[in-house]
C-alpha positions in Angstrom: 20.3 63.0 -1.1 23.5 64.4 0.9 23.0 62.0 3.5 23.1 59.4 1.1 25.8 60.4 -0.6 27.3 60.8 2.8 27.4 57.3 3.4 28.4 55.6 0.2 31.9 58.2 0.5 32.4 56.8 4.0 32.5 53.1 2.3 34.6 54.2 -1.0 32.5 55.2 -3.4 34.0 58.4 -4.8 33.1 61.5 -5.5 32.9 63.1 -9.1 35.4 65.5 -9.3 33.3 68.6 -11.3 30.7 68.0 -8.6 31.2 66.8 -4.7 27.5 66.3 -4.4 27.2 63.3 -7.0 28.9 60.1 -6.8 31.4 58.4 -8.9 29.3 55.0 -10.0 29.9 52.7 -12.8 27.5 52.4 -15.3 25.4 49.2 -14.0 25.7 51.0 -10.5 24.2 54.5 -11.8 21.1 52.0 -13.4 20.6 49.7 -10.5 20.4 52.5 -8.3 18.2 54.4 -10.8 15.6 51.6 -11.2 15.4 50.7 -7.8 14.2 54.8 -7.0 11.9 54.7 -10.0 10.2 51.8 -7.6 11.5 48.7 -10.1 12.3 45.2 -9.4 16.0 45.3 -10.2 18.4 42.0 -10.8 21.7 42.8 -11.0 24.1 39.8 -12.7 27.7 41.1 -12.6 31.2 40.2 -12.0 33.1 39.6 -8.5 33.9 42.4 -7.0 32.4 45.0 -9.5 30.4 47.1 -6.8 27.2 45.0 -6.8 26.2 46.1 -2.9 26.1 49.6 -4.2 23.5 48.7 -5.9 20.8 48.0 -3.1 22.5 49.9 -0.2 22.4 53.1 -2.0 18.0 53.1 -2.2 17.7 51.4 0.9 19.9 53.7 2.8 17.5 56.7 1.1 14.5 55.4 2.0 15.4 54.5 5.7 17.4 58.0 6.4 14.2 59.7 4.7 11.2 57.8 6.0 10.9 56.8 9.8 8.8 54.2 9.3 10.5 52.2 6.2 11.9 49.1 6.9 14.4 46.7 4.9 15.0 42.8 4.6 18.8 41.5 3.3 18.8 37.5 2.8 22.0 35.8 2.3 23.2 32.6 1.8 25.7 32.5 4.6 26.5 33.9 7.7 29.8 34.9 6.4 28.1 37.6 4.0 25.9 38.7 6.0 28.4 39.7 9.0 30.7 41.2 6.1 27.6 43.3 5.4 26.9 44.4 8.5 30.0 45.8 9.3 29.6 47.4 6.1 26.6 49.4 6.6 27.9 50.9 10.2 30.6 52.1 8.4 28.0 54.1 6.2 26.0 55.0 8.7 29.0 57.0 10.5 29.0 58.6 7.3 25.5 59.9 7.4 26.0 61.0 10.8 28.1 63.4 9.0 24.9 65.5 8.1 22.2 64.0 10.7 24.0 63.9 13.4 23.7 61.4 16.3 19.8 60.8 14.5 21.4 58.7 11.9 22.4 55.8 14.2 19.4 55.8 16.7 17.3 56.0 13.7 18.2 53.1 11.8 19.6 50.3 14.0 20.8 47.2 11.8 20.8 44.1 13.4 21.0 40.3 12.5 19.3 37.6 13.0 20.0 34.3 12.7 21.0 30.7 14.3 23.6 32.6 16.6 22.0 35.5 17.9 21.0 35.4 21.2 17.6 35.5 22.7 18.4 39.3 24.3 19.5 40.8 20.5 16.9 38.9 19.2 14.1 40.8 20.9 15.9 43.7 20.5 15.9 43.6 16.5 12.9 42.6 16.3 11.9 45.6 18.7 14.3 48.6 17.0 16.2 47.3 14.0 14.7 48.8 10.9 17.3 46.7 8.3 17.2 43.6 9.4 20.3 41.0 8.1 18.9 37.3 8.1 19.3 33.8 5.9 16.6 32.3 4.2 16.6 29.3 7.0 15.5 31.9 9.6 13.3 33.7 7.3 11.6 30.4 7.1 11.6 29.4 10.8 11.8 32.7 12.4 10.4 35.7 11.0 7.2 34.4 8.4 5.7 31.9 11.5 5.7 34.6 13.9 5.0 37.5 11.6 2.5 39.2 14.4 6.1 39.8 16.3 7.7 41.1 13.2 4.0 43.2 12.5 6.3 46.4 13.1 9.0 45.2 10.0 6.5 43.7 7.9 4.1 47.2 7.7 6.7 49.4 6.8 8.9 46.9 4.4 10.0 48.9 1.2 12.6 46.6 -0.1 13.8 43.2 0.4 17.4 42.4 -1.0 19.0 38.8 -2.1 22.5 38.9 -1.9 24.4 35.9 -4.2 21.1 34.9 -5.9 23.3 31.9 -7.8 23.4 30.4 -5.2 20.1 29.5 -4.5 19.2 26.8 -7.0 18.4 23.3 -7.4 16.4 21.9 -4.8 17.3 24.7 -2.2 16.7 27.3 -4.5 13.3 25.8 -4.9 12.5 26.0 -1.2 13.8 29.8 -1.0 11.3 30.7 -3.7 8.6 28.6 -1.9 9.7 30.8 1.3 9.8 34.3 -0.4 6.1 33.8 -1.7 5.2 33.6 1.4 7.0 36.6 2.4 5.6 38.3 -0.5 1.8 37.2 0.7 1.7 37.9 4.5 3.6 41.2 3.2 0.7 42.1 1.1 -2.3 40.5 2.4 -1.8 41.1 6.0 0.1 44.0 6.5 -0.5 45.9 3.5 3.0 46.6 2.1 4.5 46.1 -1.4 8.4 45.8 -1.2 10.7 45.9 -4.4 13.3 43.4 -4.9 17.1 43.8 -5.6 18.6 40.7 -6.2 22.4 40.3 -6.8 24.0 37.4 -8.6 27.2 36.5 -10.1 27.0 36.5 -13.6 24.3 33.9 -15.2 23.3 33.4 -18.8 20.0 33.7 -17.8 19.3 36.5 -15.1 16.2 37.4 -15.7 14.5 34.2 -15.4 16.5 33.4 -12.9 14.8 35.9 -10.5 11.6 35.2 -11.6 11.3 32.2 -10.8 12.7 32.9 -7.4 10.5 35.7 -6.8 7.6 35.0 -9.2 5.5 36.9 -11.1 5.4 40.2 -9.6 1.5 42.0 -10.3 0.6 44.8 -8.8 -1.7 44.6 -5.5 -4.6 46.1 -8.2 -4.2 43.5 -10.6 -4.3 40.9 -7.3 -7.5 42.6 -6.3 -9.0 42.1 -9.7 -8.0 38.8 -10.2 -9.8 37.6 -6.6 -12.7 39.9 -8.1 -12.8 37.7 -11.4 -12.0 40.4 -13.8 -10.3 40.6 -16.9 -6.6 42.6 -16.8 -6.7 43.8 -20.0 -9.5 45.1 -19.5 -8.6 46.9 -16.2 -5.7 48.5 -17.9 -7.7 49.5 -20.7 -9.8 51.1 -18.6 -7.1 53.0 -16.7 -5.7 55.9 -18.3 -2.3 55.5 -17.4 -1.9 52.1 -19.7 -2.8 54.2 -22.4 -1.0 53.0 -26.1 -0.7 56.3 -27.2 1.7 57.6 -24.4 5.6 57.1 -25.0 7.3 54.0 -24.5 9.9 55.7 -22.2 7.3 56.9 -20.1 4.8 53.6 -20.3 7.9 51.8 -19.2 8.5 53.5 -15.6 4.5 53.6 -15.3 5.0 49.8 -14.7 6.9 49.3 -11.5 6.4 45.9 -11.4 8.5 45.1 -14.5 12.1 43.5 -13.6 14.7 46.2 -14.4 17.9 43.5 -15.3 21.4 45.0 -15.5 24.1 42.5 -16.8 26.2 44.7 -18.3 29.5 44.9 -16.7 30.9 48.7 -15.8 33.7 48.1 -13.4 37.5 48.3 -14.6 39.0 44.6 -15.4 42.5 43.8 -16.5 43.3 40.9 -19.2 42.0 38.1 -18.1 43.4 34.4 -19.4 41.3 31.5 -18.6 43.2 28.1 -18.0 41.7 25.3 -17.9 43.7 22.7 -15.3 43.3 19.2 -16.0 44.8 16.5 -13.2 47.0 14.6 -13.9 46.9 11.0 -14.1 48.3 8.9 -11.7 51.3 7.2 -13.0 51.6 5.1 -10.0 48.4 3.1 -10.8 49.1 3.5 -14.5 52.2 1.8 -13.6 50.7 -1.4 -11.6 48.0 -1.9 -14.5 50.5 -1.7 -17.4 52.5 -4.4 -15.9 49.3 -6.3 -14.7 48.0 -6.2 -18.5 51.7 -7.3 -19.5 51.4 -10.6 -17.4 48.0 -11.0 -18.7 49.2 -10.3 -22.5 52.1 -13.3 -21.5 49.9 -16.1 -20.3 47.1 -15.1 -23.5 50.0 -15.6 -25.9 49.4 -18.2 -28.2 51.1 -21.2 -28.3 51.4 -24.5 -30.2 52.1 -24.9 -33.8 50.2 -21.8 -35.4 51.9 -19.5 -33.3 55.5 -21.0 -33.9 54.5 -20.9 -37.8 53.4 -16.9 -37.5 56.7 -16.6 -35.2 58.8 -18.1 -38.7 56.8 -16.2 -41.3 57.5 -12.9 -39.7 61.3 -13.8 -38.9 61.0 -14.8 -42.5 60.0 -11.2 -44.4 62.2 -9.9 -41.9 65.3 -11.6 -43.5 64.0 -10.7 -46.8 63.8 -7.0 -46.5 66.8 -6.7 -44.9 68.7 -8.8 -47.5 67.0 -6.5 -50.0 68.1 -2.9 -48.1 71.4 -4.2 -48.3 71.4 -4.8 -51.5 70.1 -1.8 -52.9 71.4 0.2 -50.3 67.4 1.3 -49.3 67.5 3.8 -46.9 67.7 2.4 -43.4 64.1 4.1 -42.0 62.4 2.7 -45.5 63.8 -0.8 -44.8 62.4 -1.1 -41.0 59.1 0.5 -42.2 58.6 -2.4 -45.1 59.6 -4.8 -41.9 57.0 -3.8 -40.0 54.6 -3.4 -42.7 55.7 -7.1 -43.5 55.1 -8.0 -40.0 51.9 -7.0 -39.8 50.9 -8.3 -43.2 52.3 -12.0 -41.7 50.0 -10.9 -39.0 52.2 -10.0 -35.7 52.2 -6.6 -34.5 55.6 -5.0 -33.7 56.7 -5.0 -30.2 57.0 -1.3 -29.8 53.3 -0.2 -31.3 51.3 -3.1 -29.5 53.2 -1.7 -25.9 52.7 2.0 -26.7 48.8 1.3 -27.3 48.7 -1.3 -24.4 49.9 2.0 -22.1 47.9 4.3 -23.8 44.9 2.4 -23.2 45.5 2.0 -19.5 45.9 5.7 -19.2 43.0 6.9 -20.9 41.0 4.6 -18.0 43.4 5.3 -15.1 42.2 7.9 -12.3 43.4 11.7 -12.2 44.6 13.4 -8.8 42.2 14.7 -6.8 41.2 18.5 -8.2 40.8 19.3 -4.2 44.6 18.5 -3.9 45.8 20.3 -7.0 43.8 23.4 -6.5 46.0 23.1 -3.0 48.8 22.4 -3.9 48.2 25.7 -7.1 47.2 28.0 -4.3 50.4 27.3 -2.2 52.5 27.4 -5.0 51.0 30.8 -6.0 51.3 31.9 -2.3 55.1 31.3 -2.1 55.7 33.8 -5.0 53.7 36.3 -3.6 50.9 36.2 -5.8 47.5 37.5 -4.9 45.2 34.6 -5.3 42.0 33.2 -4.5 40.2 29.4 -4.3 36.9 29.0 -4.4 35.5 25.9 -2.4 31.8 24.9 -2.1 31.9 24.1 1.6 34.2 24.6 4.8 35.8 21.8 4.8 37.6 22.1 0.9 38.5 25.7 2.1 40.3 24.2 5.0 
């Protein structure tokens, strides 16, 4: 709708250029967007960068500029993300003022909740915002324990959205499932709503399972209501004329809104990409200590006595002999120090050269590589200095720093 489309231009999206009224989506925006109207659960797995929020803040922003009471949930994983988002959506919602007026920002205050809002804005969101930007943590400790407060979200909730859904796995990712069950329950038991869920993830080999087991199974409230009643589904759809066999697939297909809608199917522009893999080095200073270590240790396990002066003779011995026959026949040099060696080894002693090169090589394929956190460090200031755009990606603060 043109306030819609309003707001998506005022964050980039662009415009098609036969028609100013449509948008200018890539293909797994056009069929996130598209499932989430026809009222599917939609998981969307795609690269960085490739337009992923378009995806959820194009139905939600429909339904909350078109229905005064419809209310929306966005859960993320940091606080980062979610303040990024937020300054997102007032961008978009100047853009909708475009065609409602001053009514587009009175009626859909965004607010967010979390560890550092204050007790004034938190009474306030939970008093005027209708999208309301939280993290699982407060979801859990906040919102579902005193869901009487939130009664006001909680009735008119049409969508909840989880932003960076890899993230949440593990033993972590178990509790957030834990937590949006419950959502889901007090959502449907107690306040009589049925959101859909978008959830967002880089890409995953295995998306859709992925978001079912952090959503879980998704029946309708029917199918709830006749599983309390101790009926049999099948026979509930069979009854009902809608689940009919005999009616297209196309059509059977969007007369199940429940189903998970997955789109992992990349449409955004990429360049060449050329994946390196960077392995540490090791470091020589500790290879350095140990080979000289294992030398001294190689000294005083020499053997000694008369069977190693005998050994000492025999090999000095088929060393005189090949050489007095290379000169003889005038063998080529490299033939006549490969029979040495070959005799050597055959009057058991090893050559000098191969028993250091495999005592080094030894010690290196057991000695400790740099630490990645310094490499990737000392990579990202090395790209920086020749003006390279660049990103690291850290798991916590302190690696970033």
């Amino acid at each position: 709708r043109p306030a819609t489309v309003a707001a998506l231009v005022a964050s980039g999206v662009p415009l098609h250029d036969a028609d100013h009224a449509r948008l200018r989506l890539f293909s797994h925006q056009h069929e996130g967007i598209g499932a989430a109207l026809r009222g599917k659960n939609v998981c969307v797995a795609t690269s960085t960068a490739s337009g992923k929020s378009v995806c959820y803040n194009a139905p939600v922003l429909d339904s909350l500029l078109h229905d005064p009471n419809a209310t929306a949930l966005y859960l993320f994983p940091t606080k980062a993300l979610a303040q990024d988002q937020i300054r997102a959506l007032r961008v978009m919602l100047d853009g909708a003022a475009t065609y409602l007026g001053d009514r587009a920002e009175k009626s859909i205050d965004v607010g967010t909740y979390d560890g550092d809002t204050p007790e004034e804005e938190r009474n306030r969101v939970r008093a005027e915002c209708r999208l309301v930007i939280t993290n699982p943590d407060m979801l859990h400790v906040g919102l579902l324990p005193q869901h009487k407060r939130w009664a006001r979200v909680f009735k008119g909730l049409k969508y909840v959205v989880l932003d960076e859904a890899h993230a949440y796995r593990g033993v972590f990712g178990s509790h957030v499932s834990l937590v949006v069950r419950r959502l889901r329950r007090i959502s449907r038991e107690l306040y009589g709503s049925d959101p859909r869920f978008i959830v967002t993830s880089a890409t995953i080999a295995n998306p859709r399972e992925h978001a079912v087991d952090l959503v879980g199974d998704m029946p309708t409230m029917e199918d709830e209501d006749a599983i309390r009643a101790g009926c049999d589904l099948r026979s509930v759809r069979s009854d009902d004329p809608t689940s009919r066999s005999d009616r297209p697939s196309a059509e059977s297909s969007e007369a199940s809104p429940t189903e998970w809608e997955v789109i992992d199917v990349d449409g955004s522009p990429s360049g060449e990409k050329t994946f390196l893999m960077w392995n540490p080095p090791v470091r020589e200073e500790i290879v350095a200590k140990r080979v000289k270590a294992e030398r001294r240790r190689a000294v005083r396990e020499e053997p000694r006595g008369k069977a190693a002066v005998a050994a000492r003779l025999r090999a000095e011995s088929s060393n005189e002999k090949v050489a007095a026959a290379a000169a003889a026949e005038e063998v080529n040099p490299g033939r006549a120090v490969g029979a040495a060696m070959r005799a050597k080894t055959k009057a058991g002693a090893v050559p000098e050269d191969a028993r250091d090169a495999a005592l080094v090589a030894n010690v290196r394929s057991k000695a400790p590589r740099s630490s990645p956190i310094v490499e990737v460090a000392a990579l990202l200031a090395e790209c920086v200095r020749h003006d390279l755009k660049c990103i690291a990606f850290c798991k916590t603060k302190k690696l970033c720093e």
